[in-house]
N, C-alpha and C positions, 0 to 999 in steps of 0.2 A: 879678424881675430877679436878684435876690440867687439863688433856689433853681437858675436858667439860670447862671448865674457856678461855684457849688458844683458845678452836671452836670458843665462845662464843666473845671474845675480836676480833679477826680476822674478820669475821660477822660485828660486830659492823663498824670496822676499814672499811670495802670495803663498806657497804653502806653509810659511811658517805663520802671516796671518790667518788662514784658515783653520789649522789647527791647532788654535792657541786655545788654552783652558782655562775657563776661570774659577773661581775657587768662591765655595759659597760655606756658610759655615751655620750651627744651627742657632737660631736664638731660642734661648734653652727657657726662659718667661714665657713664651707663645708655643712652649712644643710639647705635647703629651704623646708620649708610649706607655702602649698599657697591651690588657689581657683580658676575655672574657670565655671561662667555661660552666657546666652546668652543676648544679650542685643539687642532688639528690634530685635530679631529674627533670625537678619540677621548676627549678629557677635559675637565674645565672649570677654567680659572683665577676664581677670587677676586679681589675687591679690596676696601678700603674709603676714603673719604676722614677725616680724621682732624681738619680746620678744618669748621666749619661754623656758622650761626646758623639760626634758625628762631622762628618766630613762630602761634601762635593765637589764634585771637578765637571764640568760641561762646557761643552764646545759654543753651545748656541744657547739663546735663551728659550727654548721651547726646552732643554733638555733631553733631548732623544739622544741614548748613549751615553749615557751622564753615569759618572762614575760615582757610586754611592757606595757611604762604608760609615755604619756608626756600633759603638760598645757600650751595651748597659752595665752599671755594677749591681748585680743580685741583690747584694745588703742592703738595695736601697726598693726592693719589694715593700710595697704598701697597698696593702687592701682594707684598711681602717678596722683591723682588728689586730690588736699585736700579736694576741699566741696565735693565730692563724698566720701572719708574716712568720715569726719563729719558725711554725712548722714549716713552710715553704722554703725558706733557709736551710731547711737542717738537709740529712743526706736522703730521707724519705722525698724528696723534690733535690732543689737544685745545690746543695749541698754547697752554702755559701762560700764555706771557708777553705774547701780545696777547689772549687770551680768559681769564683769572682768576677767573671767577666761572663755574659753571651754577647757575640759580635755577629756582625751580620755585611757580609761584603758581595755588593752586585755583580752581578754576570753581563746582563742586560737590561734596557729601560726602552718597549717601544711602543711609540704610538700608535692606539689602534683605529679609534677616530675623536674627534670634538676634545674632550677633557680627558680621556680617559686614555690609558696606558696598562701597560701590563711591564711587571719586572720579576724579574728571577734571578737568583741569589744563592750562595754558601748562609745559613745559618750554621751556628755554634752553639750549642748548649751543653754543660757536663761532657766536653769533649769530643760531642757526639756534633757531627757535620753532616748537617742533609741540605740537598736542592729544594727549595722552595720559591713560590710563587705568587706575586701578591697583587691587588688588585688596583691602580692607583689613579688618583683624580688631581688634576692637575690644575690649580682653582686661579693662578694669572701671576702677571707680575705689579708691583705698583712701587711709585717712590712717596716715601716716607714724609713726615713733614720736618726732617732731618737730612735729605737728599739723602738717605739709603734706600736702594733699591731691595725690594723683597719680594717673596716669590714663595705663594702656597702648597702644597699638596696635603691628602689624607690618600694616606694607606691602607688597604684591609688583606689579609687572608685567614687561612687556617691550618693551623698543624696538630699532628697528631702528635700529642706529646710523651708516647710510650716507644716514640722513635725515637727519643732523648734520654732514655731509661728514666723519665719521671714516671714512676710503676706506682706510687703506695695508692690502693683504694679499698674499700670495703665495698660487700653486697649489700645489697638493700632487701629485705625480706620480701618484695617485690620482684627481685633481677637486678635492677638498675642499680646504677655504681653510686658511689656518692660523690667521685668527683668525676666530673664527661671525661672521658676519652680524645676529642677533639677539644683545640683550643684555639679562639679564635683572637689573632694579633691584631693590634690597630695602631696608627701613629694619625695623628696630627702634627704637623710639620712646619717651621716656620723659620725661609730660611734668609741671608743676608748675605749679598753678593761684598767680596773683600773688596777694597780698593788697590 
């Protein structure tokens, strides 16, 4: 009975070392989220949001299966024009002041080969929740010359963002809209394993 108790305690003990998570958090100095769609056809405007939080949990350090989840605040759009942030504020885009947050919580994170990963996700924007898909490059881990451990990625994809009711555009006497239709997300990411 005693040697079944010891199996039994042992077991216990390995799986809860194996599926133990660790909690990584973002260092918001080394992290940019931003935006890039096309403006009257011919060019692409920039953006990034400048509040945000973000959260990790992963089992290993490779991160396959890493549970990822972070929230931007809209009011903090900056595209280095103000009445172009304004407008993107107001309810013609994300309509800051009844929609304040888009969040974004993973499904999945796997690797496909070398650096690169694919993940898929819940975004939120104005309510509006679509599956999306992004593209992710997984650039290592190193420690600090502060003994913190840290650990890159860069994200990309693209959404259409008239799946988010961000509708307002004009035609362009040409055809072409003046702001694209697709919009292409990116994050540089920088993150910090807790102790």
């Amino acid at each position: 009975m005693k040697t079944l108790k010891y199996i039994l305690a042992m077991l216990f003990l390995i799986s809860t070392i194996t599926t133990a998570q660790t909690n990584w958090s973002f260092d918001k100095a080394h992290t940019k989220i931003g935006f890039s769609v096309s403006h009257m056809v011919i060019t692409d405007v920039e953006g990034n949001f400048k509040s945000f939080e973000g959260t990790v949990e992963a089992e290993s350090d490779n991160f396959e299966n890493a549970k990822i989840s972070f929230t931007v605040d809209v009011a903090s759009i900056n595209t280095d024009n103000e009445k172009r942030d304004n407008h993107l504020k107001s309810n013609d885009f994300f309509n800051a002041k009844k929609f304040p947050k888009i969040t974004f919580v993973s499904k999945s994170l796997k690797k496909i080969n070398g650096k690169n990963y694919k993940m898929v996700g819940d975004l939120t924007i104005r309510d509006k929740t679509k599956e999306v898909e992004l593209d992710v490059k997984f650039n290592g881990i190193i420690k600090d010359p502060w003994g913190n451990t840290r650990a890159g990625f860069s994200l990309e994809g693209e959404v259409n963002r008239f799946d988010f009711d961000l509708k307002w555009n004009k035609l362009l006497e040409t055809g072409g809209l003046v702001v694209g239709e697709d919009v292409t997300i990116y994050a540089k990411v920088e993150l910090i394993k807790q102790k």
